[in-house]
Residue, then its C-alpha position, 0 to 999 in steps of 0.5 A: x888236782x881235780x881234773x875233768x870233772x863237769x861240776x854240779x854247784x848247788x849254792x846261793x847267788x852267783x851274783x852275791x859278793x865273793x864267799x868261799x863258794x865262789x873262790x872254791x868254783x874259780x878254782x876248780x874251773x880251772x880244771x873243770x867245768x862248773x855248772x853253779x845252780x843258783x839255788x835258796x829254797x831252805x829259807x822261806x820268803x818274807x814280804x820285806x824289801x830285801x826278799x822282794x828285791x831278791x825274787x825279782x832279780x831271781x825272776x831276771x836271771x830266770x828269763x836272762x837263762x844259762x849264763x857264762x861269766x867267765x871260763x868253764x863256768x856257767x850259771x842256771x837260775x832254776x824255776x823253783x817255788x822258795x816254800x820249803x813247808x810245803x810238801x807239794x811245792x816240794x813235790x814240784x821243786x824235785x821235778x822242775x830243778x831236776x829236769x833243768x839241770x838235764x837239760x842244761x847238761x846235755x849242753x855242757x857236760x865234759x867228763x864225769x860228774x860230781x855234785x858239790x853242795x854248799x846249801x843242806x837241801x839237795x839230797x832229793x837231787x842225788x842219783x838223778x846224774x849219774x854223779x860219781x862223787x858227792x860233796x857237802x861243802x858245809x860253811x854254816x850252821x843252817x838251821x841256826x839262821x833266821x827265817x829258816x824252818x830249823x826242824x826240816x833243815x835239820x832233817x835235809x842236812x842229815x840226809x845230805x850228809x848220809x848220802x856224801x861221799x865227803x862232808x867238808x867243814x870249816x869249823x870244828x863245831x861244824x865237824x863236830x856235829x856232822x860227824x854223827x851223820x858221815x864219819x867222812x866230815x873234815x876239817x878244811x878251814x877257809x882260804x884267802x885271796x892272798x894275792x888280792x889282798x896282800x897288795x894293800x901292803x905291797x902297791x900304793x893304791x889311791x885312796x878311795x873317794x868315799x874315804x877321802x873326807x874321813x879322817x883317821x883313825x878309820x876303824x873298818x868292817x866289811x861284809x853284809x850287815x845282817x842281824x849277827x853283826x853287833x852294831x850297837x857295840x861299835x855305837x858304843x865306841x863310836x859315842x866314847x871315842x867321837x875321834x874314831x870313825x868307823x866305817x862300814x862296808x856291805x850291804x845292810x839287811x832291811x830287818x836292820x834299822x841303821x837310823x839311830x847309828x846313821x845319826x852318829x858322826x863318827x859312824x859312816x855306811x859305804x854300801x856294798x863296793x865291788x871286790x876288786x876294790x877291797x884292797x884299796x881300802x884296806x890300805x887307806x884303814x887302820x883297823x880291820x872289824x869284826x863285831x860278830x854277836x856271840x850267839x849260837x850261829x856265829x859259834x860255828x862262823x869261821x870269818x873269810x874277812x879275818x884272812x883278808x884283813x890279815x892279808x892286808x895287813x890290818x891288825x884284827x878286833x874280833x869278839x870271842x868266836x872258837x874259830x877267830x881264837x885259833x889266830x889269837x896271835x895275831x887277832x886282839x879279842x873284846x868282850x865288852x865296849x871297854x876291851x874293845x877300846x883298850x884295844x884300839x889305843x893299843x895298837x892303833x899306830x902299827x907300824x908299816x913293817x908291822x902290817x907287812x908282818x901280820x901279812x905274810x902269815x897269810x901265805x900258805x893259807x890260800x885257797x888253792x892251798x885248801x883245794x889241795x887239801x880237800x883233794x887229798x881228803x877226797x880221793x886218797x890215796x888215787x891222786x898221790 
């Protein structure tokens, strides 16, 4: 296991609801001391209400200065300007982001230091801590996102995966493209809470209030509402089967006009709720979503939330993903409206065994599993 190392964590909020950063940091803290860099210059800002929000609860963290939310971890919200176009506000980034994480490091670093990176616009930063190992954490395909600038993307990701000493993926799409760059790029494929979620089979959990006044059948879906969520193909369920509600949980993109599904009965937005509670609802639903538009981004998405229905023994619809069709045992695949209500009426009515089965699948697939994993891929033969 990876001991002793001070961490460097190049990735997004902190505060974002749990990703596989967020469980693959917990984990190594346990060992290790994190230092998370709270970090988004890749995308350029917009003047829409999310980005806004965003700016200002950054500019928050900014003053609130180095946090510690829980053991050997701690969390720096830098000073950069987020205009990846231009070259001197570039210029600028290096040198203020580069000169906080020293400072922060004279406070806290234990040990030798690694750099892990989960965004693809950190290679400037290389060589300024005297790092011993560089890992590229790689769970999307960046430059396919919206509002980022695809060309520079592109040109920072390869020089990241240049300079890596492991590149890891968690899709085969992913490995397949990086590999041209590192041929050290693997294949380690998300985790899952297991425990977290298992107990919506495991403990009588109360229902949630927010679902109390639903009735079943509960269709569910978590996770942020962003524009590859394809919602207008629940709307279409939704207006055939008006004695299906369908739930959805998460924080919705301002870019995404929720009226015409609002209006629909049998279609309910919850908001973000906080992890602890997932399993809770898990338990009070039937069936466990994830309507991803089939498109260049999400050909390389590999879905946390599939382990965590499974672990909660929520049978699965999912549109065609390459990384969902390797579950296609236990995960019921829809193309179309039509597929996707065959089936719902076909397995609708599991059985409590059932989802006691569909949960044990998920066992061996936790993320101390997979740090184990990417352990082995980065030290060899030194650690065996």
């Amino acid at each position: 296991m990876i001991k002793g190392k001070t961490i460097l964590c190049f990735a997004s909020g902190y505060e974002a609801p749990p990703t596989s950063k967020h469980h693959v940091m917990h984990i190594l803290a346990e060992h290790n001391r994190i230092l998370w860099i709270n970090y988004h210059a890749s995308r350029a800002p917009t003047a829409s209400s999310s980005d806004l929000l965003y700016m200002g609860k950054k500019l928050i963290e900014i003053i609130k200065g180095l946090k510690n939310p829980r053991k050997n971890l701690f969390v720096l919200t830098p000073l950069v300007i987020p205009l990846p176009s231009s070259s001197l506000a570039r210029k600028l980034n290096r040198f203020l982001l580069i000169t906080q994480i020293r400072l922060a490091l004279k406070k806290l670093r234990k040990g030798p230091v690694q750099v892990w990176s989960f965004t693809p616009d950190i290679a400037y930063a290389l060589g300024q801590f005297n790092e011993e190992k560089v890992v590229y954490y790689c769970v999307d395909d960046h430059a396919a996102f919206t509002g980022y600038d695809t060309e520079q993307v592109l040109k920072d990701e390869e020089d990241l995966c240049r300079k890596s000493d492991l590149v890891i993926t968690t899709a085969m799409v992913l490995q397949e493209k990086k590999q041209g760059w590192n041929p050290n790029t693997v294949l380690v494929t998300h985790g899952v809470d297991f425990h977290h979620f298992n107990r919506a089979v495991t403990e009588d959990l109360p229902c949630p209030k927010e679902l109390e006044g639903i009735p079943h059948p509960r269709l569910g879906f978590f996770g942020l509402i962003r524009d590859w969520v394809d919602v207008d193909l629940l709307w279409k369920v939704a207006q055939k089967r008006p004695d299906w509600h369908f739930v959805l949980i998460g924080d919705a993109d301002s870019s995404i006009d929720l009226g015409k599904y609002k209006n629909r009965e049998n279609m309910y937005f919850l908001g973000r709720k906080n992890y602890e509670d997932l399993p809770a609802f898990c338990r009070h639903l039937d069936m466990g979503l994830i309507p991803f538009k089939v498109n260049e981004l999400t050909h390389a998405v590999n879905p946390i939330k599939l382990r965590e229905y499974l672990s909660a023994g929520l049978p699965v619809i999912s549109t065609p993903m390459p990384e969902v069709l390797r579950y296609k045992h236990l995960t019921h695949i829809v193309k179309n409206d039509l597929e996707f209500e065959q089936a719902v009426e076909k397995h609708l009515n599991n059985s409590e065994q059932d989802r006691e089965k569909i949960s044990t699948e998920m066992e061996k697939e936790t993320w101390a599993h997979k740090i184990i994993l990417i352990d082995k891929f980065l030290y060899g033969a030194e650690h065996r």
